[in-house]
PyMOL CGO cylinders between C-alpha atoms (Angstrom):
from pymol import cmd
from pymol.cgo import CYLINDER

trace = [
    CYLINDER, 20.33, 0.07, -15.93, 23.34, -0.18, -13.69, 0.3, 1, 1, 1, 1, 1, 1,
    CYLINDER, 23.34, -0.18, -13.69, 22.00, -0.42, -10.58, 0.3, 1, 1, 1, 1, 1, 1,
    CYLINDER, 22.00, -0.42, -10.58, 23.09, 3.20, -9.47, 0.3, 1, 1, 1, 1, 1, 1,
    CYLINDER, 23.09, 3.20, -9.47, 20.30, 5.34, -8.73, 0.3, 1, 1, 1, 1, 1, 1,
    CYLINDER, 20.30, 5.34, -8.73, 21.49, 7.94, -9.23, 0.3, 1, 1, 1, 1, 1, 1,
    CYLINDER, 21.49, 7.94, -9.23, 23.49, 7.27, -12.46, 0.3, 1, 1, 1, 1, 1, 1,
    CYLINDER, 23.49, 7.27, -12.46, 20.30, 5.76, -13.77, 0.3, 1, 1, 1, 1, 1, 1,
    CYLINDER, 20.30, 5.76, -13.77, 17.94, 8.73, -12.97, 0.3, 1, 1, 1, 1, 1, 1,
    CYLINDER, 17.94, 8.73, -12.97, 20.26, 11.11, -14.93, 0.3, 1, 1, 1, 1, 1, 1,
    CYLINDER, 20.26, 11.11, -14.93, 20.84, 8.81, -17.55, 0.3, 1, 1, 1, 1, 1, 1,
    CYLINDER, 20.84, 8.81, -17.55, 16.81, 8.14, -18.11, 0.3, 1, 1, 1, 1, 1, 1,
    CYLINDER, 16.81, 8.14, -18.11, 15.86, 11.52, -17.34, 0.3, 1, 1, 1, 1, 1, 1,
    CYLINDER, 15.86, 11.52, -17.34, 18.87, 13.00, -20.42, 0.3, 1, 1, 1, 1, 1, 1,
    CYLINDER, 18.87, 13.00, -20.42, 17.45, 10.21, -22.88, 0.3, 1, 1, 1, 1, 1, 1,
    CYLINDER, 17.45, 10.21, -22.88, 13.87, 10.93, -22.32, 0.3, 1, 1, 1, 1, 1, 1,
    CYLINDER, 13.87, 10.93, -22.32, 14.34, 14.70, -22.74, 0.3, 1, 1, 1, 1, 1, 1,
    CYLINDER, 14.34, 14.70, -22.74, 16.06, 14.23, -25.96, 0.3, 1, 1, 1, 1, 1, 1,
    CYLINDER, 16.06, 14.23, -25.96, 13.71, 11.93, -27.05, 0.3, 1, 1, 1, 1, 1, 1,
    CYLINDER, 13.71, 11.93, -27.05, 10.63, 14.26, -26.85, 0.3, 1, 1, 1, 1, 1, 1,
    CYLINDER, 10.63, 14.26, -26.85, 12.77, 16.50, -28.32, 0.3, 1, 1, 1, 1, 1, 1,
    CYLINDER, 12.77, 16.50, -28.32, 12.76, 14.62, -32.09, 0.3, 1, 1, 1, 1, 1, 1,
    CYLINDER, 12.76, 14.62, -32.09, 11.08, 16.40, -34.53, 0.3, 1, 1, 1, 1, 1, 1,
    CYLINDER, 11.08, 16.40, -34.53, 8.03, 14.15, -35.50, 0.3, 1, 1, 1, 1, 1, 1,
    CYLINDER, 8.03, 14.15, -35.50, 9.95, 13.76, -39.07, 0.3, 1, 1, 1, 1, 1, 1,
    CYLINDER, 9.95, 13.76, -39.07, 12.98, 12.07, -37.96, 0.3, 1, 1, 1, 1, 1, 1,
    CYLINDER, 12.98, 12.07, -37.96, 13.11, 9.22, -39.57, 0.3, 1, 1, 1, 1, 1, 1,
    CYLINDER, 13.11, 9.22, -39.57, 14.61, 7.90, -35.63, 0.3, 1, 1, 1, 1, 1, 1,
    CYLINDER, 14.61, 7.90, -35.63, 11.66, 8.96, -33.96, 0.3, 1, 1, 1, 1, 1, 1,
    CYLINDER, 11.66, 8.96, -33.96, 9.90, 5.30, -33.84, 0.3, 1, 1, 1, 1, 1, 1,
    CYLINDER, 9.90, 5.30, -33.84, 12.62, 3.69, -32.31, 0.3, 1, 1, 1, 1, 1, 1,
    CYLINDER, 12.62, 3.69, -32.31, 13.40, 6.49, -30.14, 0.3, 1, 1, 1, 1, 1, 1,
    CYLINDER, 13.40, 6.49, -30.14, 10.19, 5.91, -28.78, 0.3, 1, 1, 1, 1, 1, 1,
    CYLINDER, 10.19, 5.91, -28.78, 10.04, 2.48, -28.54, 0.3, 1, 1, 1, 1, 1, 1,
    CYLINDER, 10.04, 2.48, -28.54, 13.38, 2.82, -26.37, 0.3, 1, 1, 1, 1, 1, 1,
    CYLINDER, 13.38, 2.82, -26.37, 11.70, 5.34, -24.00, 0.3, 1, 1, 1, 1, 1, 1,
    CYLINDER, 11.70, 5.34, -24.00, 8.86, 3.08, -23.21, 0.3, 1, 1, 1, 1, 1, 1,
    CYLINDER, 8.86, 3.08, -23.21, 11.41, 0.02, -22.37, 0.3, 1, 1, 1, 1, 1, 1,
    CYLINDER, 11.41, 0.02, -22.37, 13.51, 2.40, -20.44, 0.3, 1, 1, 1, 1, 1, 1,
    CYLINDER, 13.51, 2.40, -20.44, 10.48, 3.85, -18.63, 0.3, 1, 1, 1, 1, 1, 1,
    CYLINDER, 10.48, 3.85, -18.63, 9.38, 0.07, -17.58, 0.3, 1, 1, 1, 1, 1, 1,
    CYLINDER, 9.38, 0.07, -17.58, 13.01, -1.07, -17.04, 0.3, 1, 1, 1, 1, 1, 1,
    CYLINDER, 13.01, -1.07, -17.04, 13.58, 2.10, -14.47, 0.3, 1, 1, 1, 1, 1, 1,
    CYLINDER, 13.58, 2.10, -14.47, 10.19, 1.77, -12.57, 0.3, 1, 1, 1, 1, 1, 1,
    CYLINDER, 10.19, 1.77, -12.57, 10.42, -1.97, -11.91, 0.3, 1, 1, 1, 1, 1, 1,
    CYLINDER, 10.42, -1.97, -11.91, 13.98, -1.51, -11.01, 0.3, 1, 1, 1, 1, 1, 1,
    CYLINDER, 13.98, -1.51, -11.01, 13.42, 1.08, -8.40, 0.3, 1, 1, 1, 1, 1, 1,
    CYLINDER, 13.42, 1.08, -8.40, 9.53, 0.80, -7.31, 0.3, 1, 1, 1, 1, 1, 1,
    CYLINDER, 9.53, 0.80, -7.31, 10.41, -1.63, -4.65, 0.3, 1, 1, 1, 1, 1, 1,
    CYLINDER, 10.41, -1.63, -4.65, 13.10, -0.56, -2.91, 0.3, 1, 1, 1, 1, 1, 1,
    CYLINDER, 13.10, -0.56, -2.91, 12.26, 1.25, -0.16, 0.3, 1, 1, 1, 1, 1, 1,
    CYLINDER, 12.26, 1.25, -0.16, 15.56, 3.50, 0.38, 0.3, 1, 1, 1, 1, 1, 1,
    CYLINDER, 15.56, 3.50, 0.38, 14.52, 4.94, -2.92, 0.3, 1, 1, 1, 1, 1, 1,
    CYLINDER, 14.52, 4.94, -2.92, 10.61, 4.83, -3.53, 0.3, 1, 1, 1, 1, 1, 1,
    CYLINDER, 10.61, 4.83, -3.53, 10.08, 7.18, -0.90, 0.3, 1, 1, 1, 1, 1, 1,
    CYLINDER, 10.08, 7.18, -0.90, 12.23, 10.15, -2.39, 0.3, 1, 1, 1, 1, 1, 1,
    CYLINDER, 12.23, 10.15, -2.39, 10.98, 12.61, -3.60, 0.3, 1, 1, 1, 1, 1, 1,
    CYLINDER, 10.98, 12.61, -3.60, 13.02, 12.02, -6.61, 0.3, 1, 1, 1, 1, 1, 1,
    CYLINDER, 13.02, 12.02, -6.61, 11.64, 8.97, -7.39, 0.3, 1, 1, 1, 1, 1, 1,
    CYLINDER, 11.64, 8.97, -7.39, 8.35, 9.82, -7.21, 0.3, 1, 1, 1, 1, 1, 1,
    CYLINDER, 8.35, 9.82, -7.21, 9.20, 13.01, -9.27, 0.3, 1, 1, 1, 1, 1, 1,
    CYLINDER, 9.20, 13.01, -9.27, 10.27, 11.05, -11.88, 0.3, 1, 1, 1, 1, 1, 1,
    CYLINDER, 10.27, 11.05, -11.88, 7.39, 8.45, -11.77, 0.3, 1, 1, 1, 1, 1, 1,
    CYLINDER, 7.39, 8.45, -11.77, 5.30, 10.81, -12.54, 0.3, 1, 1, 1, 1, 1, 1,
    CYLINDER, 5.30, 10.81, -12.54, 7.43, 12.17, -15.05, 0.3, 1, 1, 1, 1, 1, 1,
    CYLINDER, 7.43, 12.17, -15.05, 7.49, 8.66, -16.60, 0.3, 1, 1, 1, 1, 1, 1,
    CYLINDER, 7.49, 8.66, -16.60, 3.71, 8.20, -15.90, 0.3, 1, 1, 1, 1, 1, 1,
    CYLINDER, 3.71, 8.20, -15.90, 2.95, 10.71, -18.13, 0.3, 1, 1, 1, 1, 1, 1,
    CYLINDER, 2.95, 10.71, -18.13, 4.90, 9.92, -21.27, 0.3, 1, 1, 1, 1, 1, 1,
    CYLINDER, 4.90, 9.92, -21.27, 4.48, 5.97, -20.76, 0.3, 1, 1, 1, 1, 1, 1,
    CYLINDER, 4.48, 5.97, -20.76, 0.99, 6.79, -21.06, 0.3, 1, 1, 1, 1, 1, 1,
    CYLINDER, 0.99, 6.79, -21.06, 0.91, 9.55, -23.78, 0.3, 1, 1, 1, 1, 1, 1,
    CYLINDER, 0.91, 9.55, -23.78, 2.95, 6.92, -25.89, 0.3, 1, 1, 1, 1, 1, 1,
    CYLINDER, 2.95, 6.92, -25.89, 0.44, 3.85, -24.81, 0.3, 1, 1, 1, 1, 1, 1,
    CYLINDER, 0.44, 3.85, -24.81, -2.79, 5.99, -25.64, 0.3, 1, 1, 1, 1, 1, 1,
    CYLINDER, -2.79, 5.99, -25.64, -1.67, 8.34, -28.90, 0.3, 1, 1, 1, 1, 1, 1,
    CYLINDER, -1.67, 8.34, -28.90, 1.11, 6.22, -30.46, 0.3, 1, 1, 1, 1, 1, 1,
    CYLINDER, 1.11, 6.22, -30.46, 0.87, 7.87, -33.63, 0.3, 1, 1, 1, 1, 1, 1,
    CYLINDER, 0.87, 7.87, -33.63, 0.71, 11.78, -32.10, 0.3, 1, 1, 1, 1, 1, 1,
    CYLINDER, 0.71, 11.78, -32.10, 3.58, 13.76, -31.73, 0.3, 1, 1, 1, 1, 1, 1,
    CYLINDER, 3.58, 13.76, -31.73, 4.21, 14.75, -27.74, 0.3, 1, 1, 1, 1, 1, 1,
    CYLINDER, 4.21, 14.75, -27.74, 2.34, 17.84, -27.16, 0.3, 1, 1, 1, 1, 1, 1,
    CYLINDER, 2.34, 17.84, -27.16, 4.23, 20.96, -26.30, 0.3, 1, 1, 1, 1, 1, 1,
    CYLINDER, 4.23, 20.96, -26.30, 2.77, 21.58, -22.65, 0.3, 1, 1, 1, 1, 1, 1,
    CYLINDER, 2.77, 21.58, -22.65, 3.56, 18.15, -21.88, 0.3, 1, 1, 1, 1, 1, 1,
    CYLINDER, 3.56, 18.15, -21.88, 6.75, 18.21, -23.93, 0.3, 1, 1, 1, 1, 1, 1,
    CYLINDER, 6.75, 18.21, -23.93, 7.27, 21.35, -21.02, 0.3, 1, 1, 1, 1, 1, 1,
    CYLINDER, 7.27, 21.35, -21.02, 5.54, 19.50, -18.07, 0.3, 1, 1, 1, 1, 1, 1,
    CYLINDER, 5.54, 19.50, -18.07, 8.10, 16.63, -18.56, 0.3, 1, 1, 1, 1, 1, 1,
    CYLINDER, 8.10, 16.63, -18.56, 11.38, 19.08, -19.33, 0.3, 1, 1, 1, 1, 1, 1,
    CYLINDER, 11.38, 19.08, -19.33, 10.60, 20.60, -15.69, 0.3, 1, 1, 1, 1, 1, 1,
    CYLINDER, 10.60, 20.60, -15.69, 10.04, 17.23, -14.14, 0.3, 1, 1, 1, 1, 1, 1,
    CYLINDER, 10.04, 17.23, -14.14, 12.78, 15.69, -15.28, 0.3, 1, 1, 1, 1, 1, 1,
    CYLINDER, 12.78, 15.69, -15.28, 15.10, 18.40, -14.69, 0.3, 1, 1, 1, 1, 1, 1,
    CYLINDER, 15.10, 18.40, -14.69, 14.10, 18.51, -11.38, 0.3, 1, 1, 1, 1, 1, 1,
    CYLINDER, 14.10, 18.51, -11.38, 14.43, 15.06, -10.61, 0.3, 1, 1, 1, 1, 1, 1,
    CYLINDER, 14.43, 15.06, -10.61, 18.07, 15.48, -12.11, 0.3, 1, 1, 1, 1, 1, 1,
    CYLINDER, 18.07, 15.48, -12.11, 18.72, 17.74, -9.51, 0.3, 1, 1, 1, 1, 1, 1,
    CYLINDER, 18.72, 17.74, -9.51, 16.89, 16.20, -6.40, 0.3, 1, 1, 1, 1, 1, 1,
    CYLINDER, 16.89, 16.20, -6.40, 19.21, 13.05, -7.09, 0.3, 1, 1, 1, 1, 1, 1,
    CYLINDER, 19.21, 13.05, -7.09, 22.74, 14.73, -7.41, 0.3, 1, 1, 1, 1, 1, 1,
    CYLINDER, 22.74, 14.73, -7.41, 21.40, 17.19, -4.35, 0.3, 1, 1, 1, 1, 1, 1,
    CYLINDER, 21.40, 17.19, -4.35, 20.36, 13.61, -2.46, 0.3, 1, 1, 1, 1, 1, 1,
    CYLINDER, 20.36, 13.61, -2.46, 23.49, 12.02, -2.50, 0.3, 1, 1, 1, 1, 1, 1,
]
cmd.load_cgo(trace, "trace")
């Protein structure tokens, strides 16, 4: 994390798209994984108290965003990300890409 909101939502948001993109046979996939859950945590306790952020409604798109997979990945560690959440979180993220550049 740098610091830079707005860096840090894009970069987040482009890792965690590819990252649900892995075919469940990549040998990558584990780590992958285990990377998106420290990035989720590292980006939420970053930016969940400061107050000229956690009230956008980019943050809170992408907390929800990063609600969902943190928990998918918590709960069904050994299942594959299902496609309509695989789609839920493409359209989430990709919205809080744009609400950020848009923002600033």
């Amino acid at each position: 994390m740098t610091g830079d909101f707005e860096k840090d939502t894009i970069s987040v948001s482009s890792t965690l798209k590819e990252t649900i993109t892995l075919p469940k046979e990549d040998k990558g996939l584990s780590e992958a994984e285990k990377e998106a859950v420290f990035l989720i945590s590292d980006y939420i306790s970053r930016y969940r108290n400061r107050s000229q952020v956690n009230t956008s409604t980019t943050f809170t798109t992408m907390q929800t965003a990063l609600n969902a997979l943190s928990g998918h990945y918590k709960t069904f560690a050994n299942r594959p990300v299902p496609e309509n959440l695989k789609d839920r979180l493409n359209k989430e993220l990709s919205k809080a890409e744009k609400l950020v550049v848009r923002d600033n």
